[in-house]
PADRENKE-808942 format. One record per atom (N, C-alpha, C, O): atom name; x, y, z; chain. Coordinates in nm, 2 decimals. Layout:
BEGIN
   atom     east    north       up   chain
     CA        X        Y        Z       A
...
//
This chain:
BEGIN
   atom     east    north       up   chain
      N    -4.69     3.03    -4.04       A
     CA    -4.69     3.07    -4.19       A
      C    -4.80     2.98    -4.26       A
      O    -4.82     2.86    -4.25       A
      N    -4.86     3.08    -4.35       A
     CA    -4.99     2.97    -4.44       A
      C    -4.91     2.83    -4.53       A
      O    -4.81     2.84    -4.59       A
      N    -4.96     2.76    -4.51       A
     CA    -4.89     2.69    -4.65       A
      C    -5.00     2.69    -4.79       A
      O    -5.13     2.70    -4.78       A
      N    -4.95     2.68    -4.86       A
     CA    -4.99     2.71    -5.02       A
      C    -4.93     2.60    -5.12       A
      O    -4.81     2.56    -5.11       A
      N    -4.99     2.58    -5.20       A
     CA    -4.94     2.48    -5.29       A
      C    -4.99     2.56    -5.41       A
      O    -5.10     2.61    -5.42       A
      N    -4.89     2.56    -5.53       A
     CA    -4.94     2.57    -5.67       A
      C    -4.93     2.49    -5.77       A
      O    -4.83     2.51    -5.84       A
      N    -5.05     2.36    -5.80       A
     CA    -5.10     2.25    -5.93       A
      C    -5.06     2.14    -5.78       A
      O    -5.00     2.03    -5.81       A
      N    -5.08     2.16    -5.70       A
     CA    -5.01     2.09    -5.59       A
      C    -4.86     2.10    -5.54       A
      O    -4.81     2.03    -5.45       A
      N    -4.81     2.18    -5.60       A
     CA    -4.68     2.18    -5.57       A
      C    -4.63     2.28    -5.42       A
      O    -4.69     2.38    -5.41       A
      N    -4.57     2.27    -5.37       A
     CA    -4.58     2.30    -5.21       A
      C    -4.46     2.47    -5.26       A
      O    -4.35     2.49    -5.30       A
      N    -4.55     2.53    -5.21       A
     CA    -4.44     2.66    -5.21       A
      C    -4.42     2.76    -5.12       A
      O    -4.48     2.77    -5.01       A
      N    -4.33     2.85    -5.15       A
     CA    -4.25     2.90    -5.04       A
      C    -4.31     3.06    -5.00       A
      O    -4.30     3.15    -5.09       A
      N    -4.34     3.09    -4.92       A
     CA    -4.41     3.21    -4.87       A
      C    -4.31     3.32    -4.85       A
      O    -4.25     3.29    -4.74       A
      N    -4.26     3.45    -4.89       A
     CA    -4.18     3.52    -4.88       A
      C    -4.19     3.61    -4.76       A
      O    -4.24     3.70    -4.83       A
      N    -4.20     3.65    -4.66       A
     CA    -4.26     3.75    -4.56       A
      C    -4.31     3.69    -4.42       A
      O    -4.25     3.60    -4.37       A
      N    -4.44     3.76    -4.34       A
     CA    -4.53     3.70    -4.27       A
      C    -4.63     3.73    -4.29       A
      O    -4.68     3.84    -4.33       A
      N    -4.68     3.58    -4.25       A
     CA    -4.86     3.59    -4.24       A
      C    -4.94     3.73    -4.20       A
      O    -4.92     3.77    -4.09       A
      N    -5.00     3.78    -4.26       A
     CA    -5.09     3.88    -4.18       A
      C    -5.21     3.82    -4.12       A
      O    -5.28     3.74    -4.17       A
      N    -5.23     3.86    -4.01       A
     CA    -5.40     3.81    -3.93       A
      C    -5.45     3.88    -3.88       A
      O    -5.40     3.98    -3.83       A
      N    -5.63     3.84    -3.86       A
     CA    -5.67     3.94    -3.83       A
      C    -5.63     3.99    -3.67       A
      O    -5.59     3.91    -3.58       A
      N    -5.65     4.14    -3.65       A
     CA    -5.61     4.24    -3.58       A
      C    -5.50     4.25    -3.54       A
      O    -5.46     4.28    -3.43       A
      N    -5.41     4.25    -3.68       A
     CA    -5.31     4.34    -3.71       A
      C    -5.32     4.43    -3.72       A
      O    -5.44     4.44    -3.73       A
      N    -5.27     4.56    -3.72       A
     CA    -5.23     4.64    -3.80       A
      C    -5.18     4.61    -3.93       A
      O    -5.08     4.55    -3.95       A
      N    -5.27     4.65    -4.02       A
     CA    -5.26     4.66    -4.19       A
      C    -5.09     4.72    -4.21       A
      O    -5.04     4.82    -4.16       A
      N    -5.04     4.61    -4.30       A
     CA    -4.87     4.66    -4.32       A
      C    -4.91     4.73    -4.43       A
      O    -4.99     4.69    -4.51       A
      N    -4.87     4.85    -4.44       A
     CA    -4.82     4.95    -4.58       A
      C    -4.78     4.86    -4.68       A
      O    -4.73     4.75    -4.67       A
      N    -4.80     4.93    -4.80       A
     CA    -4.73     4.87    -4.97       A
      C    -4.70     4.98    -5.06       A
      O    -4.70     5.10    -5.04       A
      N    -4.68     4.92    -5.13       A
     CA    -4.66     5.05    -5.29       A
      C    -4.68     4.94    -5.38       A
      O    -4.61     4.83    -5.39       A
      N    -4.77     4.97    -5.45       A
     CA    -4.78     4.84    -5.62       A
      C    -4.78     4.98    -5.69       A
      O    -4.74     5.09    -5.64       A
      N    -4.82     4.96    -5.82       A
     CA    -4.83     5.04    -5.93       A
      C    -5.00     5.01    -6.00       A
      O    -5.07     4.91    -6.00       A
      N    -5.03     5.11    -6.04       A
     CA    -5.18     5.13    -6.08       A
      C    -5.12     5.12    -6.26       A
      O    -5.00     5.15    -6.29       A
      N    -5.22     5.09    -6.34       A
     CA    -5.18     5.09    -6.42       A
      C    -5.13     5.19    -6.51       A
      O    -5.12     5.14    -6.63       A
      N    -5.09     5.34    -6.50       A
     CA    -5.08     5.43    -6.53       A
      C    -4.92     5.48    -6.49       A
      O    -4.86     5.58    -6.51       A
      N    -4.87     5.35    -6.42       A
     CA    -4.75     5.35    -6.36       A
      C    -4.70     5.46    -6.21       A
      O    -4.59     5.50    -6.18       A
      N    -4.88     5.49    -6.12       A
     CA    -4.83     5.62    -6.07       A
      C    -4.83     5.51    -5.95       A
      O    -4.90     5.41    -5.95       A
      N    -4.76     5.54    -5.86       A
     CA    -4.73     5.45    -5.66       A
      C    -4.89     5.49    -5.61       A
      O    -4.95     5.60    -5.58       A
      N    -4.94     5.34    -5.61       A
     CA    -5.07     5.38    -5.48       A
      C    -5.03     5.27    -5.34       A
      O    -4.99     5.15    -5.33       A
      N    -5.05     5.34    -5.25       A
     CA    -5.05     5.26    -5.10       A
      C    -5.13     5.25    -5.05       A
      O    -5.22     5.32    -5.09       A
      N    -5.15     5.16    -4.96       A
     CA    -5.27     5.16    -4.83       A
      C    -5.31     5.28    -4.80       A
      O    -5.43     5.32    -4.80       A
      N    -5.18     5.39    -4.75       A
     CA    -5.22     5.49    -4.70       A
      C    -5.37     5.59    -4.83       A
      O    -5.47     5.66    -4.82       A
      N    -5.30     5.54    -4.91       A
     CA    -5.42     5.66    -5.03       A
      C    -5.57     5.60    -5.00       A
      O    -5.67     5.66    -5.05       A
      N    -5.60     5.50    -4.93       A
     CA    -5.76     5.50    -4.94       A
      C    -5.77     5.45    -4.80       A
      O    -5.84     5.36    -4.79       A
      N    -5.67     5.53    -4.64       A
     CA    -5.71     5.58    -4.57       A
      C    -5.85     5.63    -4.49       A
      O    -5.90     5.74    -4.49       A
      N    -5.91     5.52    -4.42       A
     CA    -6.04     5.61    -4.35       A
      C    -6.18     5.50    -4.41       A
      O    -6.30     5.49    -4.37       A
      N    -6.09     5.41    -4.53       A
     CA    -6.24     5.35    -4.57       A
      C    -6.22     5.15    -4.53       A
      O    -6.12     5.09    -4.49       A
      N    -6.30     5.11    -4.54       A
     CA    -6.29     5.02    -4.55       A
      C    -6.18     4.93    -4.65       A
      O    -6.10     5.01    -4.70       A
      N    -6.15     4.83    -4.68       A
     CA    -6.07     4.76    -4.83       A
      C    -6.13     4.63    -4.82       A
      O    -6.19     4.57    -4.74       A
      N    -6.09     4.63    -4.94       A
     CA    -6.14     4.46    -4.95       A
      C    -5.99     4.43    -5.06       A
      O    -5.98     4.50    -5.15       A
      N    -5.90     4.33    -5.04       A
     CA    -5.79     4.32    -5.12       A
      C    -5.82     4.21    -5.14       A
      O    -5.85     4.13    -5.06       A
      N    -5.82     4.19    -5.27       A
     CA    -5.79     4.05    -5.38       A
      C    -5.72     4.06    -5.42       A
      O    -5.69     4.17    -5.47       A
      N    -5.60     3.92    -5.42       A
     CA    -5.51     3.89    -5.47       A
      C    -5.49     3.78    -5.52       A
      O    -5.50     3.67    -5.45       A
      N    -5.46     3.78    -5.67       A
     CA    -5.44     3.69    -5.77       A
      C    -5.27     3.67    -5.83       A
      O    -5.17     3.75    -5.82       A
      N    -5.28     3.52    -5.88       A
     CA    -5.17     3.50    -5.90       A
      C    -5.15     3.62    -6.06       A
      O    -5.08     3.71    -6.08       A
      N    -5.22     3.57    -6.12       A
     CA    -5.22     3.65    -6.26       A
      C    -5.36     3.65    -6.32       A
      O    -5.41     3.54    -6.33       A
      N    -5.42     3.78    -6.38       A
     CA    -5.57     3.83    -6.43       A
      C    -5.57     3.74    -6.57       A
      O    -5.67     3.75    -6.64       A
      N    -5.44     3.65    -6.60       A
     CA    -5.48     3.60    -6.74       A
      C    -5.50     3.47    -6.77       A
      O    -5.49     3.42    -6.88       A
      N    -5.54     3.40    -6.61       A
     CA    -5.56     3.25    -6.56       A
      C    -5.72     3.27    -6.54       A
      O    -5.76     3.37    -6.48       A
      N    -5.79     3.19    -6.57       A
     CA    -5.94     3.15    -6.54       A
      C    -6.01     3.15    -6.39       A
      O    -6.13     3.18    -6.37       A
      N    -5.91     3.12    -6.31       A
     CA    -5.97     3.12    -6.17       A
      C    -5.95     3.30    -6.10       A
      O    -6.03     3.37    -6.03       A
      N    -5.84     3.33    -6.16       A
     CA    -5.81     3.52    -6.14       A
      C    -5.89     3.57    -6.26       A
      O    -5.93     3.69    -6.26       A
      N    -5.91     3.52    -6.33       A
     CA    -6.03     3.65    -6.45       A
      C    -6.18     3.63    -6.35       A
      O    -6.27     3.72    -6.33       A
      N    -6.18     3.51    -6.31       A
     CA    -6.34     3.48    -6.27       A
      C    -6.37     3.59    -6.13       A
      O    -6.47     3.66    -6.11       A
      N    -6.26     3.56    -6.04       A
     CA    -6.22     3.61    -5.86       A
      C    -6.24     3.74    -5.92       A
      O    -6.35     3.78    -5.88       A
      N    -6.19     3.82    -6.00       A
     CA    -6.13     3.98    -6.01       A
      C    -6.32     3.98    -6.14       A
      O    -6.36     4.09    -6.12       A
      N    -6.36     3.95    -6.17       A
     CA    -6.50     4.00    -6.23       A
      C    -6.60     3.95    -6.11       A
      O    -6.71     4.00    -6.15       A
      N    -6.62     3.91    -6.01       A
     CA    -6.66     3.82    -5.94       A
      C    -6.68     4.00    -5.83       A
      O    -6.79     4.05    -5.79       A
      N    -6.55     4.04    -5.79       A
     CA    -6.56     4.14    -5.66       A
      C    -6.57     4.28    -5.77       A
      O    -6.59     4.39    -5.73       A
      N    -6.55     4.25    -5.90       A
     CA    -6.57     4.40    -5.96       A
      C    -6.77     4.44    -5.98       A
      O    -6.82     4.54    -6.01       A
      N    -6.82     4.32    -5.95       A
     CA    -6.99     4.28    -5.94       A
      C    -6.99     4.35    -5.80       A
      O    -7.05     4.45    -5.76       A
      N    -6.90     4.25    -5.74       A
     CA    -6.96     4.33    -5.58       A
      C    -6.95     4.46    -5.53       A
      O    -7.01     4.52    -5.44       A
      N    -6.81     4.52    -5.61       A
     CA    -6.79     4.70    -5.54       A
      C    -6.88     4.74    -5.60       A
      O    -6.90     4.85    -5.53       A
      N    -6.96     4.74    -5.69       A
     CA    -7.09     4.79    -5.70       A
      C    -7.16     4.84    -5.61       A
      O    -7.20     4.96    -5.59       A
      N    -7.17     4.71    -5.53       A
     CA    -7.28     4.74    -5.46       A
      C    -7.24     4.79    -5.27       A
      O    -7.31     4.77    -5.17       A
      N    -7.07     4.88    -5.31       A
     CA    -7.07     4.85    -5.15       A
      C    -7.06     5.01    -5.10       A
      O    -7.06     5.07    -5.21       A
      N    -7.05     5.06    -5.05       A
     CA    -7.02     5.19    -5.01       A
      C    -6.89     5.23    -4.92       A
      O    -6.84     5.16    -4.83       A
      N    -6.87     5.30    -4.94       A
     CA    -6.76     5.33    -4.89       A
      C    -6.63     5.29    -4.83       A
      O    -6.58     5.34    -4.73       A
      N    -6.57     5.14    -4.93       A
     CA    -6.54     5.01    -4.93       A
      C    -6.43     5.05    -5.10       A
      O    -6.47     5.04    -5.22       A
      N    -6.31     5.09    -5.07       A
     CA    -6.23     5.05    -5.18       A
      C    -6.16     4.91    -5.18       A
      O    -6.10     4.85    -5.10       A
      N    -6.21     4.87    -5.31       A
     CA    -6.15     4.70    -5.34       A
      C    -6.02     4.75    -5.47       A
      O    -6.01     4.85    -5.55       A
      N    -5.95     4.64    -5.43       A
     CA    -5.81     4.66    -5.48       A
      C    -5.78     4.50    -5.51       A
      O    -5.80     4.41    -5.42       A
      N    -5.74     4.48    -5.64       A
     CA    -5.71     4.36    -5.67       A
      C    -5.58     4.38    -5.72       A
      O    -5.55     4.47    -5.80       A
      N    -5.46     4.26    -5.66       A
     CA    -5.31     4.30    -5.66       A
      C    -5.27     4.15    -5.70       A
      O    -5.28     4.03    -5.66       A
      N    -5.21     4.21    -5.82       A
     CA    -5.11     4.06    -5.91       A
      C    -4.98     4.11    -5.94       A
      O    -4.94     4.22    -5.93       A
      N    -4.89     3.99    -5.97       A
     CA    -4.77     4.07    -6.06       A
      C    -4.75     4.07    -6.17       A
      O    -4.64     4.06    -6.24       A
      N    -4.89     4.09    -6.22       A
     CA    -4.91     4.13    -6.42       A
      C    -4.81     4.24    -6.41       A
      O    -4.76     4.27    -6.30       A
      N    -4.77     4.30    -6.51       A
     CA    -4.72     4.39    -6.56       A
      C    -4.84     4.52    -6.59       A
      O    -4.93     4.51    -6.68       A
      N    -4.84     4.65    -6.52       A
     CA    -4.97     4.71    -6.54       A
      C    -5.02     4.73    -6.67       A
      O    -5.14     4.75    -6.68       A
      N    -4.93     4.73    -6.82       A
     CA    -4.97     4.72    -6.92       A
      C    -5.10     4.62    -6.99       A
      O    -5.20     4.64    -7.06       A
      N    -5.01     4.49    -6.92       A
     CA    -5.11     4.36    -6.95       A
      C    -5.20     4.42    -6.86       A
      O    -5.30     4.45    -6.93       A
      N    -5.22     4.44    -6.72       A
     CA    -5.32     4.44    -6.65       A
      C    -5.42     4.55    -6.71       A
      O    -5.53     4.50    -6.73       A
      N    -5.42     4.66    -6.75       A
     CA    -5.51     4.79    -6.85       A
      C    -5.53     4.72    -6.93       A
      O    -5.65     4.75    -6.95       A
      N    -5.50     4.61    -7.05       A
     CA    -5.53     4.59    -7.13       A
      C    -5.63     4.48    -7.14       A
      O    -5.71     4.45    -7.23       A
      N    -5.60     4.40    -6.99       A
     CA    -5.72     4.32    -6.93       A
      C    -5.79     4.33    -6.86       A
      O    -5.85     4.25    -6.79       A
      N    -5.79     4.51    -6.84       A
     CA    -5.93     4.52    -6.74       A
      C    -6.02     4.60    -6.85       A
      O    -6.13     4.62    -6.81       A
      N    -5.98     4.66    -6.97       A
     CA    -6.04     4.74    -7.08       A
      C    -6.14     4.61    -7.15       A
      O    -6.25     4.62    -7.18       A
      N    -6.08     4.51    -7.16       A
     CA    -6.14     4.36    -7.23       A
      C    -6.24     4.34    -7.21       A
      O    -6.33     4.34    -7.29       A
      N    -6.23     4.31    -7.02       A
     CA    -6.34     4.30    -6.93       A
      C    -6.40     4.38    -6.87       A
      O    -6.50     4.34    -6.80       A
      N    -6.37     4.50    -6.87       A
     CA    -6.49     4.61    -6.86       A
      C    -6.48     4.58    -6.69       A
      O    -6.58     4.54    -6.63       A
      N    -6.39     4.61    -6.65       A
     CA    -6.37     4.64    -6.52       A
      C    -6.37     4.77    -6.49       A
      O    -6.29     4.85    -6.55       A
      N    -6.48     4.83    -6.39       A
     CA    -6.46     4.98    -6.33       A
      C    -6.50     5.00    -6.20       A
      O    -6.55     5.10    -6.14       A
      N    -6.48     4.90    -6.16       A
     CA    -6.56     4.93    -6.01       A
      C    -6.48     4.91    -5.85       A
      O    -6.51     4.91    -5.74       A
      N    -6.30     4.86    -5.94       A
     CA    -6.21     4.85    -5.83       A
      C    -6.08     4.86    -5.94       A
      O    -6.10     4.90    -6.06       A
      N    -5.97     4.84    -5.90       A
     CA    -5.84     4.91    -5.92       A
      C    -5.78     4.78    -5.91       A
      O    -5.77     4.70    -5.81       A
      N    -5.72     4.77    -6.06       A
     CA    -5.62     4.64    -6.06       A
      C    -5.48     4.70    -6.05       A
      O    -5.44     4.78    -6.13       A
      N    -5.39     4.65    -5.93       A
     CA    -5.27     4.71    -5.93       A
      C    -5.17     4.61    -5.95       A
      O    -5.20     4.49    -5.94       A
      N    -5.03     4.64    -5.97       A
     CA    -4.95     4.54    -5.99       A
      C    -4.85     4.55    -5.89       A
      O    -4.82     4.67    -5.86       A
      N    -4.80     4.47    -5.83       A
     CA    -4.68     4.46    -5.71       A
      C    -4.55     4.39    -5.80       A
      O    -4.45     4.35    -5.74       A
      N    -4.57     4.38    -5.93       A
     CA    -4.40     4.33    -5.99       A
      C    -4.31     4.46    -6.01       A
      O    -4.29     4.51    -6.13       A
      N    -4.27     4.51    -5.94       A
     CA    -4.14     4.59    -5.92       A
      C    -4.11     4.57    -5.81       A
      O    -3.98     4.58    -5.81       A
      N    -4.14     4.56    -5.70       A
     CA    -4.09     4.57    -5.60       A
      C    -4.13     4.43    -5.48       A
      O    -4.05     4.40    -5.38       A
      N    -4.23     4.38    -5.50       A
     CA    -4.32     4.26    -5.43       A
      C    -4.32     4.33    -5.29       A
      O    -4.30     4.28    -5.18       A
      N    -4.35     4.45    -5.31       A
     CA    -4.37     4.52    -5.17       A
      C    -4.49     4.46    -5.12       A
      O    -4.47     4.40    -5.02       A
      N    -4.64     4.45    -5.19       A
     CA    -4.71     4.36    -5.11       A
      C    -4.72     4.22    -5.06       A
      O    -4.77     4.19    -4.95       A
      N    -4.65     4.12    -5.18       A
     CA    -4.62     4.03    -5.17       A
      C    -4.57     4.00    -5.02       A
      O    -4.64     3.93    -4.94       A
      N    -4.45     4.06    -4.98       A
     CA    -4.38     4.02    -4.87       A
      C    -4.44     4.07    -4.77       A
      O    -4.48     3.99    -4.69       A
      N    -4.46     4.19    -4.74       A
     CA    -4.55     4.26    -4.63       A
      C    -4.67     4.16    -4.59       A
      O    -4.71     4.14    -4.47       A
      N    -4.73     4.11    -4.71       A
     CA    -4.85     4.03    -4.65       A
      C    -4.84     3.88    -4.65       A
      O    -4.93     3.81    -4.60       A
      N    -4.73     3.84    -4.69       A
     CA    -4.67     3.68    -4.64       A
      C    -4.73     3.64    -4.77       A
      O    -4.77     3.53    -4.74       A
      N    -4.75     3.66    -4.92       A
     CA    -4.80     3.60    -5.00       A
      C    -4.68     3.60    -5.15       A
      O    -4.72     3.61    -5.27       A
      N    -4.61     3.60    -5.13       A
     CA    -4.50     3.63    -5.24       A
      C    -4.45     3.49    -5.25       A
      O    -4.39     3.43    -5.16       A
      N    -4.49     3.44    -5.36       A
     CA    -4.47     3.27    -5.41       A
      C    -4.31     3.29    -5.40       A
      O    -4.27     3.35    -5.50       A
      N    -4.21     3.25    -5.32       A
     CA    -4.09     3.25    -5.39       A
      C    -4.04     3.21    -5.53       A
      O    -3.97     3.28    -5.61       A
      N    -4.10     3.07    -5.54       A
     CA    -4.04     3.01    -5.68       A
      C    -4.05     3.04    -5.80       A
      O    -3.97     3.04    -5.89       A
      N    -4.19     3.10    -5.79       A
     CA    -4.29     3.14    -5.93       A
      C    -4.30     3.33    -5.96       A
      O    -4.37     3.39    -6.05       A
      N    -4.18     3.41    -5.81       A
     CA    -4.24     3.49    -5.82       A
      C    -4.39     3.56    -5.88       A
      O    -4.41     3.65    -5.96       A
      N    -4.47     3.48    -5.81       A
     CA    -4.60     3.53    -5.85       A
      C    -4.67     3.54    -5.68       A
      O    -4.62     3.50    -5.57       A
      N    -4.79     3.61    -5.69       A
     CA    -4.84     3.61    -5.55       A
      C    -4.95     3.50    -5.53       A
      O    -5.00     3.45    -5.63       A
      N    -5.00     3.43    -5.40       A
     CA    -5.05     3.31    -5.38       A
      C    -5.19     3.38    -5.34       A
      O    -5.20     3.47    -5.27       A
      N    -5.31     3.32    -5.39       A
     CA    -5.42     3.35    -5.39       A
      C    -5.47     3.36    -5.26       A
      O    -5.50     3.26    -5.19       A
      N    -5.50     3.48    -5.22       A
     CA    -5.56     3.52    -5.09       A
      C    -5.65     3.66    -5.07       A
      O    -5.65     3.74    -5.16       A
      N    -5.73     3.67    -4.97       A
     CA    -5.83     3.77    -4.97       A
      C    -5.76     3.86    -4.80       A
      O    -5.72     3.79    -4.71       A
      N    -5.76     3.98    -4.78       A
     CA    -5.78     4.03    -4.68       A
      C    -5.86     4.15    -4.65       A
      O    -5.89     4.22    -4.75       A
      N    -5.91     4.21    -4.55       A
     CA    -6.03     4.29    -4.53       A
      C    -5.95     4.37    -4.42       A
      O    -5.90     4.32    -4.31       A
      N    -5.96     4.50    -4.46       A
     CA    -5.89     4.58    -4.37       A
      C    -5.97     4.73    -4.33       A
      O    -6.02     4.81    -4.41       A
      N    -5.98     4.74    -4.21       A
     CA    -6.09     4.83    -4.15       A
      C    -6.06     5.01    -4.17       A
      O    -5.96     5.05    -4.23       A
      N    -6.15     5.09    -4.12       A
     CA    -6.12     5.21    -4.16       A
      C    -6.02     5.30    -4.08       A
      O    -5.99     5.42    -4.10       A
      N    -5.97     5.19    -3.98       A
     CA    -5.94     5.19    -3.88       A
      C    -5.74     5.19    -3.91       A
      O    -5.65     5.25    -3.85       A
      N    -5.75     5.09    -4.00       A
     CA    -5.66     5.00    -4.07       A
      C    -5.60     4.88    -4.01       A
      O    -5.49     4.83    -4.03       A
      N    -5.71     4.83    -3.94       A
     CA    -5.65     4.68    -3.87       A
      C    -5.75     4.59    -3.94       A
      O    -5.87     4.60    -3.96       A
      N    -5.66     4.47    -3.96       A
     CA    -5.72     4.35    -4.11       A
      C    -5.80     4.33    -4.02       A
      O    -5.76     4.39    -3.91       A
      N    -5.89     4.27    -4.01       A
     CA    -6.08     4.18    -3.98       A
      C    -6.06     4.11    -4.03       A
      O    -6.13     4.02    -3.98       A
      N    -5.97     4.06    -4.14       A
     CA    -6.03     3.91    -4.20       A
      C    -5.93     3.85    -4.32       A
      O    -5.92     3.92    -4.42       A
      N    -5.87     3.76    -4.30       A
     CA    -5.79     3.68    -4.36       A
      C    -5.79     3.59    -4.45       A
      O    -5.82     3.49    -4.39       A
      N    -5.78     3.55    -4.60       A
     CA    -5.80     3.39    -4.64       A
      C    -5.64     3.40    -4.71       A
      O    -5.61     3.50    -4.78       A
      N    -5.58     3.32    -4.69       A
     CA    -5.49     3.25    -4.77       A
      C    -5.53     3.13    -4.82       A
      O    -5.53     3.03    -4.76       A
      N    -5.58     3.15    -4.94       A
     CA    -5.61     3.01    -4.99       A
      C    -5.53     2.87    -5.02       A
      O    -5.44     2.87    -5.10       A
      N    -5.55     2.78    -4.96       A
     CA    -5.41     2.67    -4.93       A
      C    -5.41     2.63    -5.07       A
      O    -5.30     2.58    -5.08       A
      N    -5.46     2.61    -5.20       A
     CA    -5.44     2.58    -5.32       A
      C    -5.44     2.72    -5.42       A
      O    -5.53     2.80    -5.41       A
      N    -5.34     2.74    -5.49       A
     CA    -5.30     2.84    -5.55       A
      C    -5.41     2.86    -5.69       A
      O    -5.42     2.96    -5.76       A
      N    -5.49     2.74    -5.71       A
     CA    -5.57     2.73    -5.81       A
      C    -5.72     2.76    -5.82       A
      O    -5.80     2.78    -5.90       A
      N    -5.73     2.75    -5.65       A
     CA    -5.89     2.72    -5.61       A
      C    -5.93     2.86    -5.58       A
      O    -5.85     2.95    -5.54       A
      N    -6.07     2.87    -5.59       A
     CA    -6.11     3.01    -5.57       A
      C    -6.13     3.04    -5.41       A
      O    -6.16     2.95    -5.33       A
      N    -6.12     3.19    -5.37       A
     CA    -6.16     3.20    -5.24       A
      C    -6.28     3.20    -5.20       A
      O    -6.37     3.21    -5.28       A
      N    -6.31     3.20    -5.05       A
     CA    -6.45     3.20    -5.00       A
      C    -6.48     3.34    -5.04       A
      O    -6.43     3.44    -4.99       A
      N    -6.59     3.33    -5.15       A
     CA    -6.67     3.47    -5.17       A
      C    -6.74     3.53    -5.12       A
      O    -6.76     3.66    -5.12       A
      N    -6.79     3.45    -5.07       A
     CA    -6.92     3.49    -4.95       A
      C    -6.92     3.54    -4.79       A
      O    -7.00     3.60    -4.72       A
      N    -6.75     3.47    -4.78       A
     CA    -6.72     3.49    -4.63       A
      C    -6.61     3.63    -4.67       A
      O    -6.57     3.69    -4.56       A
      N    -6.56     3.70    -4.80       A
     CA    -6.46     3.79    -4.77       A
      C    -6.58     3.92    -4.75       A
      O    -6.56     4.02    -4.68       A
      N    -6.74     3.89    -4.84       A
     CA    -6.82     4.01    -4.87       A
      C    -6.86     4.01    -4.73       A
      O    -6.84     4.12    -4.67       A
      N    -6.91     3.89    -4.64       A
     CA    -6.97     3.94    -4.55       A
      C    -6.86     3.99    -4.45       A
      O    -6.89     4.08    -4.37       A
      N    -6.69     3.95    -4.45       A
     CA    -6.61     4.05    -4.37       A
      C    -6.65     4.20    -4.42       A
      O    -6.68     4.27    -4.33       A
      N    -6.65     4.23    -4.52       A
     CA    -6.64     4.38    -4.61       A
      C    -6.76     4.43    -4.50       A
      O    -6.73     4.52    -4.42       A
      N    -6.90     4.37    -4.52       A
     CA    -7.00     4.45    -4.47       A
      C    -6.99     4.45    -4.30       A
      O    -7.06     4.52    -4.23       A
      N    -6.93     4.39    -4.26       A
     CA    -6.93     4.36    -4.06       A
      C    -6.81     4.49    -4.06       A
      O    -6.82     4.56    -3.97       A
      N    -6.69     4.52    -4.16       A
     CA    -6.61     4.56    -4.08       A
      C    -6.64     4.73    -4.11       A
      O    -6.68     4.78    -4.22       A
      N    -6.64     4.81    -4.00       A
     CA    -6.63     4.97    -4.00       A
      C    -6.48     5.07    -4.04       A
      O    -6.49     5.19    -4.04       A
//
């Protein structure tokens, strides 16, 4: 199991670790329109999943404008960034920031991704900052659990999984 800390504080991981060449576990979050999207709905393509504790902290505003730069530039590569904002707050901070180039979803109703992917903070119900890259295939390529809940992920190593995986 990863360990994670949040301000240093040691926390508790809900689920299991996912790694690479798993098979990608299924989810249901909510899009901000309140309609169920899954893994299964972007089927066939690449992902790149970012996951933040919350879009209204400085290290998740920077991470989530940071890969909404990069789906720009990717093809045929859906990026999905998953918090447990509330999708309200989340639409009203991705209209702010002029986010359009990935899909901010929320996992607070159910922490279906949270647990499926071993990242559901017990204490803080919030999710623990991590990246995974999942093929078209739907088996993960590439893993970060970030061991500090505060610190940003490797940017460079989740884009170049994005571009190696098919």
């Amino acid at each position: 199991m990863a360990n994670v800390t949040f301000k240093e504080t040691p926390m508790t991981l809900m689920g299991n670790e996912v790694k690479p060449g798993d098979k990608a576990p299924d989810f249901t979050v909510l899009a901000n329109d309140l309609s169920e999207v899954s893994l299964e709905d972007s089927k066939g393509k690449v992902r790149l999943i970012s996951v933040v504790p919350s879009v209204d902290t400085g290290v998740c505003d920077q991470q989530t404008r940071r890969f909404n730069e990069e789906a720009a530039n990717l093809d045929n590569v859906e990026v999905l960034t998953i918090s447990c904002d509330l999708p309200f707050a989340q639409k009203r901070w991705c209209a702010a920031a002029g986010i359009e180039n990935l899909q901010v979803l929320s996992d607070h109703r159910d922490l279906s991704f949270g647990k499926n992917y071993g990242v559901a903070m017990e204490e803080l119900r919030l999710l623990a900052r991590s990246i995974f890259v999942i093929n078209s295939d739907g088996e993960v390529t590439y893993t970060e659990y970030v061991p500090e809940a505060t610190n940003h992920p490797d940017y460079d190593a989740a884009i170049d999984a994005v571009k190696k995986a098919k």
